[in-house]
N, C-alpha and C positions, 0 to 999 in steps of 0.2 A: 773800741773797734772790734767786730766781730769779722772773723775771715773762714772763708772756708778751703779747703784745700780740695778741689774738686775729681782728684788722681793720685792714688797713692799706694803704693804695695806695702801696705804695716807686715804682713808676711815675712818681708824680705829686707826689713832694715837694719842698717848695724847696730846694734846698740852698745859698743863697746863704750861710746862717751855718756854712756846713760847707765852703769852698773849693769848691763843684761837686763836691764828691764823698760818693756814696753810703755808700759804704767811711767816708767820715770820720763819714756820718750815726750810721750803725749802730756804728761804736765809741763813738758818746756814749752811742746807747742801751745797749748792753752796759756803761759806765761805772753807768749807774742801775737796773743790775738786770737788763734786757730781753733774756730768753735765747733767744729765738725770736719769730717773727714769721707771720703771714700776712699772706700779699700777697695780695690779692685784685682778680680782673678786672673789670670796666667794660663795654668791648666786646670783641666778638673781633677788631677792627683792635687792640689795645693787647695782645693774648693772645701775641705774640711776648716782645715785652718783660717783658710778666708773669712771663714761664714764663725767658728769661735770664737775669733778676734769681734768681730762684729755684734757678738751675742754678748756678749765681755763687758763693751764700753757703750752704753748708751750714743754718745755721739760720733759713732762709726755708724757708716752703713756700707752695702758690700753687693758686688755683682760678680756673676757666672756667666765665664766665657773659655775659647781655647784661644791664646794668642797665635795670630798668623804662623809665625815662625816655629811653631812646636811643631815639628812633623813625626817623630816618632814617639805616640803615645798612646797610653795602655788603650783610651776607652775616643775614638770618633766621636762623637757625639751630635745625635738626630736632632731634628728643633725637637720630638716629642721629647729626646733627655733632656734639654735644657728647659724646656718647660717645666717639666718636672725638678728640679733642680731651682728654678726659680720661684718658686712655691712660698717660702721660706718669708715670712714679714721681713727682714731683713735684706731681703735684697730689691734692691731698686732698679738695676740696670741688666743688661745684656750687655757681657764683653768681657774684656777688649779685644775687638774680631778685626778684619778688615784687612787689607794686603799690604805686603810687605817682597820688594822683589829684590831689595837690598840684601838680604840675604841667603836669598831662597836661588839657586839654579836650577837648569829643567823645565821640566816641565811643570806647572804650577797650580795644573787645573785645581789638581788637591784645594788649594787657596780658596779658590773662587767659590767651589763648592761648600765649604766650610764657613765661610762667609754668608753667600746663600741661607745656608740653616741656621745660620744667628739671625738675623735680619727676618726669618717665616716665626722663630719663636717668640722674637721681641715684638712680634705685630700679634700673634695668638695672647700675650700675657700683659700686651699693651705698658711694657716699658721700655723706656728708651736705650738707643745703642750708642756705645761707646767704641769708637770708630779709628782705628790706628791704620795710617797711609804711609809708605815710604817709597819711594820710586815707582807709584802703582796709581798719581793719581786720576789716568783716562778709567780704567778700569774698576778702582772703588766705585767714580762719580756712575760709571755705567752700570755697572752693577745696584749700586741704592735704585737707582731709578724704576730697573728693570724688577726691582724686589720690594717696590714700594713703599720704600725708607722713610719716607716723607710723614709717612704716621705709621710709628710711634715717634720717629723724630729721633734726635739725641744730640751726642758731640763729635767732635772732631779734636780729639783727644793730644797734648803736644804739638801741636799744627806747627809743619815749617814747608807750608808750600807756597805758592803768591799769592797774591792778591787773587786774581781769577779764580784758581779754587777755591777759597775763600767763599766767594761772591754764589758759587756755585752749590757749595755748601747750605749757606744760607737759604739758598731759594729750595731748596729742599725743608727748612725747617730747622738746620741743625746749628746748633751754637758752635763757636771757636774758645778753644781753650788753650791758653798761653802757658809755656811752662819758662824754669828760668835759663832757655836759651835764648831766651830774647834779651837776656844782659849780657849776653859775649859780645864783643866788639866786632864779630865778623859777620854776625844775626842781622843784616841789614835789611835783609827781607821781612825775616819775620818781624822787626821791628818795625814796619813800614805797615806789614796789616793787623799787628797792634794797639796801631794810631787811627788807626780806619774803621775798623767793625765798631759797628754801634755799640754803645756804652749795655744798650739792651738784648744784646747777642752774647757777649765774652762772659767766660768765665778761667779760672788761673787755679794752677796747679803746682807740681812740686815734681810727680813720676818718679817721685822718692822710691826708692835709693838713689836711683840715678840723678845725672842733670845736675846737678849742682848747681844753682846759681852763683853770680860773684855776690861776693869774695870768697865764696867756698868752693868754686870751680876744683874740680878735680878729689873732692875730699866726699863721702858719703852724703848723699841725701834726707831731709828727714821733713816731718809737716810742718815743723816751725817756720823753715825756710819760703814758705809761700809768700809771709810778708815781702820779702826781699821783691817777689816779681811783682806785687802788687805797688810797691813803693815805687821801682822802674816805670812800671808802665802809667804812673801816676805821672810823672817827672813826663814822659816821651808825651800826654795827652794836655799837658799842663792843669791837670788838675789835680782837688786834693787827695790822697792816699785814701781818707776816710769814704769820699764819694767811690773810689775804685772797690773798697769791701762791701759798702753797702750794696753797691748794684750786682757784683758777682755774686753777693750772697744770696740775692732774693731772683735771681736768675737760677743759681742750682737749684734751691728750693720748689722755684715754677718749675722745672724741667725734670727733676727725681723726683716726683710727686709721691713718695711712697715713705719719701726720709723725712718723717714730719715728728721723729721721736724727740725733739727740742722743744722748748719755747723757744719763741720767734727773738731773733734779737733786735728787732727793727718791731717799732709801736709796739710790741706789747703782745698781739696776735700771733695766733700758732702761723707756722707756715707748714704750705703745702700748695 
């Protein structure tokens, strides 16, 4: 079984149960499946590290973005910066941008605009965006629209909103990615359009550190753990485990068209 972990800040993991090392992290995960990884950015102060890590490990690949929630940092950043910053073979996505009104008071134009220039640069370098919504989502959906999200396309990163954005999502282009809040027992939502999005739209994640799936709720996140949401969400569709990695994995594949540094783990063929 080949899985991919479609969300993941290797940056920012514990590694205390691993000796301090990354290397040891991601051989647990390749022990339970995890044949690739995105590493995704935060800020563009951590965009070095990002992009190391990803130069490092062959099956890492790695995006530049400013998450919503960073308001005071060194460098704004124009879609020309991230263009430029996206240059790099190594990186495949745009992100994780998108609004977040959960933690942000005020006024929040700031957001919107910063948003904006992910969204003008991921369409100049033609890859896709990686889309984080939290209490924001009349105004993500308004905004893709308005900034013509729809190509380059991308995800919808974590998703825990209903069914209707979902749906709305989709007709934009953009896939749904599951992470392991959908095994909390109060996730009744998101477990509802987990069971719903076409087998050929989802893909699953970790947002390691965080999130913990169960039975690790509460305890550090890491890539391994993706199995766990894959297994759930096998169980909620009734189907096998096996069918849940193959099709997420050849969904990221189709969708980061640029992480094609594997052999394919499905027939034999490179993907991309």
């Amino acid at each position: 079984m080949f899985l991919v972990d479609s969300h993941c800040h290797l940056d920012q993991l514990d590694l205390t149960a691993h000796a301090g090392s990354l290397t040891n992290a991601l051989a647990h995960a390749k022990g339970q499946g995890v044949g690739h990884m995105l590493c995704v950015c935060i800020t563009l102060d951590d965009f070095p590290a990002v992009l190391q890590i990803a130069n490092t490990y062959p099956n890492v690949s790695a995006s530049v973005g400013l998450h919503p929630n960073e308001q005071n940092v060194t460098l704004e950043p124009s879609a020309e910066d991230l263009i430029k910053l996206a240059a790099d073979k190594k990186i495949v996505a745009i992100g994780e941008t998108g609004l977040d009104y959960f933690r942000s008071e005020g006024d929040v134009e700031w957001q919107r605009e910063r948003f904006r220039q992910h969204i003008r640069a991921a369409k100049q370098v033609n890859k896709p965006l990686i889309i984080h919504t939290r209490q924001a989502k009349v105004d993500t959906l308004k905004i893709m629209r308005e900034e013509g999200a729809a190509s380059p396309a991308g995800v919808m990163h974590c998703f825990t909103e209903d069914w209707e954005t979902a749906v709305a999502a989709m007709d934009l282009n953009f896939y749904i990615s599951i992470s392991g809040i959908v095994t909390f027992k109060t996730a009744t939502e998101i477990q509802d359009v987990a069971t719903r999005v076409p087998l050929d739209r989802l893909l699953i994640e970790t947002d390691s550190p965080y999130l913990a799936p169960i039975p690790f709720r509460g305890k550090p996140n890491e890539p391994a753990y993706v199995r766990f949401v894959a297994e759930f969400i096998a169980k909620l569709r009734g189907i096998s485990v096996e069918e849940v990695a193959e099709t997420t994995t050849e969904n990221f594949f189709k969708l980061f068209k640029d992480a094609t540094n594997i052999p394919s783990p499905i027939g034999g063929r490179g993907l991309g």
